[in-house]
MARFIKE-414329 format. One line per field, with one value per residue (C-alpha): residue in one letter; chain; z, x, y; residue number from 1. Coordinates in steps of 0.5 Angstrom, whole numbers, padded with zeros to 4 digits. Layout:
<firos>
r <- a / ...
c <- A / ...
w <- Z / ...
u <- X / ...
v <- Y / ...
k <- NUM / ...
</firos>
This chain:
<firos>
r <- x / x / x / x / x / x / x / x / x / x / x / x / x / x / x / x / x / x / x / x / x / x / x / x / x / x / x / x / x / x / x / x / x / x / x / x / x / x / x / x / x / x / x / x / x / x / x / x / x / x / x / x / x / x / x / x / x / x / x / x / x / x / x / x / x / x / x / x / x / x / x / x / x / x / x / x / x / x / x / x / x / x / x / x / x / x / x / x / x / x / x / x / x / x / x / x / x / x / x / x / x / x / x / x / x / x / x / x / x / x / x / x / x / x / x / x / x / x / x / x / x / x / x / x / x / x / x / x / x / x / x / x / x / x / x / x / x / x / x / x / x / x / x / x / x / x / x / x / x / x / x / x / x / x / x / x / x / x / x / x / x / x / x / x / x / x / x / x / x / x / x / x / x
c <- A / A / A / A / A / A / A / A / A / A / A / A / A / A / A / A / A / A / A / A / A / A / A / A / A / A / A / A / A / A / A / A / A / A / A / A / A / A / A / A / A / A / A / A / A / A / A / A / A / A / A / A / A / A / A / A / A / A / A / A / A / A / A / A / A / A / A / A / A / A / A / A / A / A / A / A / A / A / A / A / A / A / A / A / A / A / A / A / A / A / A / A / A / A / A / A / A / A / A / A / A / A / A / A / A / A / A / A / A / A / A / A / A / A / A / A / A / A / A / A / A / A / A / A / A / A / A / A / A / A / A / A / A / A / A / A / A / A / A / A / A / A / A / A / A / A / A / A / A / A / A / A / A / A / A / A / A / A / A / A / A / A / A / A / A / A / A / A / A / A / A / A / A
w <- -0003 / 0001 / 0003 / 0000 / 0003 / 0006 / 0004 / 0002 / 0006 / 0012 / 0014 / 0014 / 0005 / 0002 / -0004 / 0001 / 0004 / -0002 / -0006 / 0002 / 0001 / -0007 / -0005 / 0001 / -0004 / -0009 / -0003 / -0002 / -0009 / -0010 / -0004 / -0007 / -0013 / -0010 / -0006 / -0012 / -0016 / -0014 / -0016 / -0021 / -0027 / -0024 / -0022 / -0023 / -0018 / -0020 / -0019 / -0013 / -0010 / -0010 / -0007 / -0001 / -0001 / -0001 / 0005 / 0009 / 0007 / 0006 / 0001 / -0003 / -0008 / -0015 / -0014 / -0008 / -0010 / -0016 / -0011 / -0006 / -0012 / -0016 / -0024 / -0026 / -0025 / -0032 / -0030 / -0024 / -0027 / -0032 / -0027 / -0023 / -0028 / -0029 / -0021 / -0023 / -0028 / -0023 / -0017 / -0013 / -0012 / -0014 / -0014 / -0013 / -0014 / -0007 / -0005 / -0003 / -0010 / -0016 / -0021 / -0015 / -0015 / -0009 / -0010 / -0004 / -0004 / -0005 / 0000 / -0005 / -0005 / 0002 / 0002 / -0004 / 0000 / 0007 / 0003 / -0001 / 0006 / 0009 / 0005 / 0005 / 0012 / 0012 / 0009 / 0011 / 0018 / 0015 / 0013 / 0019 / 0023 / 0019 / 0023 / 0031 / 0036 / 0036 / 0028 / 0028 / 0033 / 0029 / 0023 / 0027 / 0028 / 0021 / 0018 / 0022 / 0021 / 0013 / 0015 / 0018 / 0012 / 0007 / 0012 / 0012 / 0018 / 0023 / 0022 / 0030 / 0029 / 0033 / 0027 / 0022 / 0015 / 0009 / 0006 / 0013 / 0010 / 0014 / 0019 / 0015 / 0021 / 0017 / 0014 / 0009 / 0003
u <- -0074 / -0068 / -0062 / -0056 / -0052 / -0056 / -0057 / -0063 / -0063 / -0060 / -0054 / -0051 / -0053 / -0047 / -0048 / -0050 / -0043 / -0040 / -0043 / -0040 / -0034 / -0033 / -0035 / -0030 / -0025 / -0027 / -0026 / -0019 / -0017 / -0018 / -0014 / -0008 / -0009 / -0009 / -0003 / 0001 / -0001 / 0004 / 0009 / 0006 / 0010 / 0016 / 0012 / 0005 / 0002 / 0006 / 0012 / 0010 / 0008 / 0015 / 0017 / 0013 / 0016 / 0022 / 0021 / 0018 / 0023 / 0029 / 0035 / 0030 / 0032 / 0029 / 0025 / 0022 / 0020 / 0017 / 0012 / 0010 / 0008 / 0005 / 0009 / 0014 / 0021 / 0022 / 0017 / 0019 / 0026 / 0022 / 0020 / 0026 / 0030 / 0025 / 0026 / 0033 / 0033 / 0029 / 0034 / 0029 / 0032 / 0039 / 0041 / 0047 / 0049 / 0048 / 0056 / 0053 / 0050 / 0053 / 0047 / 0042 / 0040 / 0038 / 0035 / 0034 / 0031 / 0036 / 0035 / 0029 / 0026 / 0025 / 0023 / 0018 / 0014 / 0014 / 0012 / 0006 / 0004 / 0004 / -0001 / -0005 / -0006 / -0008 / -0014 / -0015 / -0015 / -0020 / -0025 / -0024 / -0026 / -0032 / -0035 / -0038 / -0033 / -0038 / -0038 / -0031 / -0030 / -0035 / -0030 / -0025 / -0028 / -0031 / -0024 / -0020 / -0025 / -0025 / -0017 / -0017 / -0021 / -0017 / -0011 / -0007 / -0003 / -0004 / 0000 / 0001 / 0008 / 0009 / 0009 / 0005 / 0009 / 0006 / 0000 / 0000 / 0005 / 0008 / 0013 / 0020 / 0024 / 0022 / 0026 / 0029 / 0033
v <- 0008 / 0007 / 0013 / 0014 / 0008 / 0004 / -0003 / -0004 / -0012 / -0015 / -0013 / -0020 / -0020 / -0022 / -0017 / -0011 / -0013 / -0012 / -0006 / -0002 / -0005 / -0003 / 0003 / 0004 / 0002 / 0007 / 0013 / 0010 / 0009 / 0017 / 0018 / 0015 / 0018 / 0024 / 0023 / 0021 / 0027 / 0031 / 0025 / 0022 / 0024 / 0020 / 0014 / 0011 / 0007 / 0000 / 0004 / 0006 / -0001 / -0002 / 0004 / 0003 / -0005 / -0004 / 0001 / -0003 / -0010 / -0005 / -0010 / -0014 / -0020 / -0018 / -0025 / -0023 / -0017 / -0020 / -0025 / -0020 / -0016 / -0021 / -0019 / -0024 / -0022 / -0019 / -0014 / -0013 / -0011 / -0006 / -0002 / -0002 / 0000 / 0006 / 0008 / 0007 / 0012 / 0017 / 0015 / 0013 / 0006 / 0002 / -0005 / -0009 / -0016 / -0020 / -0021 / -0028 / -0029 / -0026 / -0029 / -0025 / -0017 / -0014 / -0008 / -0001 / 0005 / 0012 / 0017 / 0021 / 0014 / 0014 / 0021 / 0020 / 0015 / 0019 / 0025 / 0021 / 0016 / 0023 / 0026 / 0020 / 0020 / 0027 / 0026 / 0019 / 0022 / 0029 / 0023 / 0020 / 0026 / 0027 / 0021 / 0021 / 0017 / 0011 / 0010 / 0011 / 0005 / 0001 / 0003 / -0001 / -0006 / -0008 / -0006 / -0011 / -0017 / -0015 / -0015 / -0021 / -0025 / -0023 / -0025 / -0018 / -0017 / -0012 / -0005 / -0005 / -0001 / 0005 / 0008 / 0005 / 0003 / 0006 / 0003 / -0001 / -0007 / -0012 / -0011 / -0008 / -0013 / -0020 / -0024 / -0019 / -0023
k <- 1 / 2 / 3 / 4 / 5 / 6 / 7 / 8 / 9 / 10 / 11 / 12 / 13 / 14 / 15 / 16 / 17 / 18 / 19 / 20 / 21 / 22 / 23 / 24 / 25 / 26 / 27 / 28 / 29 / 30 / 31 / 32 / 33 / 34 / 35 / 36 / 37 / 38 / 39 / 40 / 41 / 42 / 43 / 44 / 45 / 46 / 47 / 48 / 49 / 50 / 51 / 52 / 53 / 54 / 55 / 56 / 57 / 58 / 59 / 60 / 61 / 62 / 63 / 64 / 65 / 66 / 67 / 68 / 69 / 70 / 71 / 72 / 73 / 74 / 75 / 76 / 77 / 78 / 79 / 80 / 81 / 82 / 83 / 84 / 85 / 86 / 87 / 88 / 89 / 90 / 91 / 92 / 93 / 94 / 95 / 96 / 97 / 98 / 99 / 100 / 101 / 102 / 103 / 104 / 105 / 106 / 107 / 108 / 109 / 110 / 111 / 112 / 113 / 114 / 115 / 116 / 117 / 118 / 119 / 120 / 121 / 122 / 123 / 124 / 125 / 126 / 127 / 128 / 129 / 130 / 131 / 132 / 133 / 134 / 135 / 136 / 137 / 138 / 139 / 140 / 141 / 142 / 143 / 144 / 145 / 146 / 147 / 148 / 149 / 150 / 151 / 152 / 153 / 154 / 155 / 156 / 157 / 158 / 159 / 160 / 161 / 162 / 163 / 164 / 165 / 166 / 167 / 168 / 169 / 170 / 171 / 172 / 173
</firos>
């Protein structure tokens, strides 16, 4: 019988790729459900979503907002309002378009996603120690081949951006 996360067939099996990877992901998503616990009650993870894009893209039209995030824009505006509300974000109209809102983190947004992205990568980095030099080079590895298959860019900032999103310098509107 085979140990506790050793795939049972060859390396290069589809399937063992997969049952490793939706492991991983289990990991990760108790990781961010535990970084969010302490403000879970003012926002969901929806929510913070949006939070962190807006951090990473700065002022950002609502449509835009709603197609990096994947909702239509009537669900985009719902939860804005709800960040609103909790003084996370605000909006404004675009001085160049009176029909566009664009939207911004407040002070306490930024500090939301800071302190959430903080507590995250303590504990990625606790995990991460766990394993040898060698492993951890090979993680590395996998990691950017998976990245790169699922066209995600690098997070190759000085200071990473939070959840390793694209570069806040890109076109912003």
């Amino acid at each position: 019988m085979a140990e506790r996360g050793t795939p049972t067939r060859g390396m290069d099996d589809v399937d063992a790729v997969t049952r490793a990877v939706l492991t991983a992901s289990r990991v990760l998503v108790a990781v961010t459900a535990r970084s969010l616990a302490e403000v879970e009650e003012r926002v969901t993870l929806p929510q913070f979503r949006m939070l962190v894009v807006l951090s990473t893209r700065g002022t950002t039209k609502l449509v835009t907002l709603a197609e990096l995030l994947q909702v239509a824009p009537s669900t985009a505006m719902r939860m804005v309002d709800r960040l609103i509300a909790a003084g996370l974000a605000d909006r404004q109209a675009n001085p160049d378009n009176r029909r566009e809102t664009l939207l911004r983190l407040t002070g306490k947004g930024r500090h939301t996603v800071e302190n959430v992205t903080e507590r995250r990568r303590a504990e990625i980095t606790a995990i991460v120690e766990r394993l040898a030099p060698g492993q951890r080079s090979a993680l590395v590895e996998a990691l950017t081949l998976l990245n790169d298959a699922g066209g995600e860019p690098p997070a190759d900032a000085p200071e990473p951006y939070p959840l390793g999103w694209a570069d806040p310098s890109a076109e912003r509107l």
